[in-house]
C-alpha positions in Angstrom: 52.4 48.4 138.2 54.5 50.2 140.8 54.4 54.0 139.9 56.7 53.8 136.8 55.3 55.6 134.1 55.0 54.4 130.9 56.2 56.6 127.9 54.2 56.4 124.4 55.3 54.0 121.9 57.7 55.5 119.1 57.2 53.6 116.0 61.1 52.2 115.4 61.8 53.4 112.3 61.8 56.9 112.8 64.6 56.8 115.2 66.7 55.3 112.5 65.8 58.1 109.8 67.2 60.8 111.8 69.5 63.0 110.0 68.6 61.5 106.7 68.2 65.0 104.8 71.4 65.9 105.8 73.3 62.9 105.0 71.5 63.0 100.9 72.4 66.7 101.2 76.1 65.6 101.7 75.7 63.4 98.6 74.4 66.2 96.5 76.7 68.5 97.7 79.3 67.5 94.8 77.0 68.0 92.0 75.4 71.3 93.0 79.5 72.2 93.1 80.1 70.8 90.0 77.1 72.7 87.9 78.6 75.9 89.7 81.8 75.8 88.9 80.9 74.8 85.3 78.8 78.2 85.3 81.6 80.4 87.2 83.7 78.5 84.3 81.6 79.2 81.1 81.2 83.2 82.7 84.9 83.4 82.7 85.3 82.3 78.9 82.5 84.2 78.1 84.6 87.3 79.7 88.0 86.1 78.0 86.6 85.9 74.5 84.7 89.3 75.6 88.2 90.9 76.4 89.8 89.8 73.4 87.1 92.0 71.0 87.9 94.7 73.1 91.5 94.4 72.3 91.0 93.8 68.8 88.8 96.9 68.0 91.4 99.0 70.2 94.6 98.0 68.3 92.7 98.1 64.7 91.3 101.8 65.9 94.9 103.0 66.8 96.4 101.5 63.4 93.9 103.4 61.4 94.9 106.5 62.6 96.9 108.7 61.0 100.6 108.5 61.4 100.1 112.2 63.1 97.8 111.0 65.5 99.0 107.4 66.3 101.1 108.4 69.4 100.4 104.3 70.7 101.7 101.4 69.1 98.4 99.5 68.0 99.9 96.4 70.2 100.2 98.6 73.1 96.6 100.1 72.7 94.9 95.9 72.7 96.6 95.5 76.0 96.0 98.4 77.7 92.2 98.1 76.4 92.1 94.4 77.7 91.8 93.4 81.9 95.7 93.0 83.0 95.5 89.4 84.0 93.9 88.5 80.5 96.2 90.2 78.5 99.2 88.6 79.8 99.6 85.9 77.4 97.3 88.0 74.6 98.8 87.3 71.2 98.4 90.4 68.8 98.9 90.5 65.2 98.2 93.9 63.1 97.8 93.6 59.4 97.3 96.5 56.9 96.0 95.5 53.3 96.2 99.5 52.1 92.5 99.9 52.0 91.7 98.6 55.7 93.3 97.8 59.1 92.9 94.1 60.2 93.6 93.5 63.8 93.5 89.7 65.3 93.5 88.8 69.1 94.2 85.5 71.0 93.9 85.6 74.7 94.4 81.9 76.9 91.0 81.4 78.7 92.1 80.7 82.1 90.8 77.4 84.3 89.3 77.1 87.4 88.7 73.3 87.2 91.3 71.4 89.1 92.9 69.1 87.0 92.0 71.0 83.4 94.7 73.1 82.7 93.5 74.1 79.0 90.4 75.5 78.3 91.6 76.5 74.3 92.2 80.0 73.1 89.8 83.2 72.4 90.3 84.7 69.0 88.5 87.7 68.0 89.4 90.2 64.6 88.2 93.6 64.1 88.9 95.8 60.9 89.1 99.4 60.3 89.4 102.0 57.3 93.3 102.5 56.4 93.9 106.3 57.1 94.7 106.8 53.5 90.7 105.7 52.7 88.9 107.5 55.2 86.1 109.3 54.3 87.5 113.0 55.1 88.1 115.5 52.0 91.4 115.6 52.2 91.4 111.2 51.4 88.1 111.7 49.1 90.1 113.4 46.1 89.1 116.4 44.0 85.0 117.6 43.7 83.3 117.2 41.0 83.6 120.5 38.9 87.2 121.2 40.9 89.8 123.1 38.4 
């Protein structure tokens, strides 16, 4: 052997296996995207049917006051108590049955999945006293032993 040196036997295989993790990382990839948008998407109905409580109690809280101190339209108050972009398309019914204040909200839950436009609707009620039965004197009546 003339001076060439000899270099140490690779096994073959090996050679061909190069870059393997990365190429079954690209073929996860989709999946790991998929579970976290399904998360990002469950938080965000999660915070939709979250915001449409919120505007339920506010509008039933504001119809069960007093005409003297109801300044805000009860409709007004669910909006204003709900994020902007939510309460855009809220829907907002106010009820009184003369001994309590029913207040029902429906908000669109939004989509982040491309290609699923509808995700449904978030309804949420909430009911207050009527001003006329709140437990103040002036609504309980007369005291017992009152002339």
């Amino acid at each position: 052997m003339s001076g060439a040196r000899r270099t140490p036997a690779r096994p073959r295989g090996r050679r061909r296996d190069r870059g393997q993790v990365s190429i079954e990382f690209l073929g996860f990839l989709p999946v790991l995207l998929a579970v976290a948008l399904a998360v990002v998407q469950l938080g965000l109905g999660a915070y939709a049917v979250q915001q449409a409580g919120t505007g339920a109690r506010a509008a039933a809280r504001t119809a069960s006051l007093d005409e003297a101190d109801g300044e805000t339209d009860p409709r007004g108050a669910g909006l204003a108590a709900m994020s902007g972009w939510i309460a855009e398309g809220a829907k907002i019914s106010v009820g009184d049955d003369g001994s309590a204040v029913h207040a029902t909200v429906s908000v669109r839950i939004p989509s982040l999945i491309p290609g699923v436009a509808d995700f449904g609707s978030a309804t949420r009620s909430a009911t207050m006293p009527s001003p006329a039965h709140a437990t103040h004197p002036a609504a309980a009546g007369p005291y017992e032993g009152a002339p």
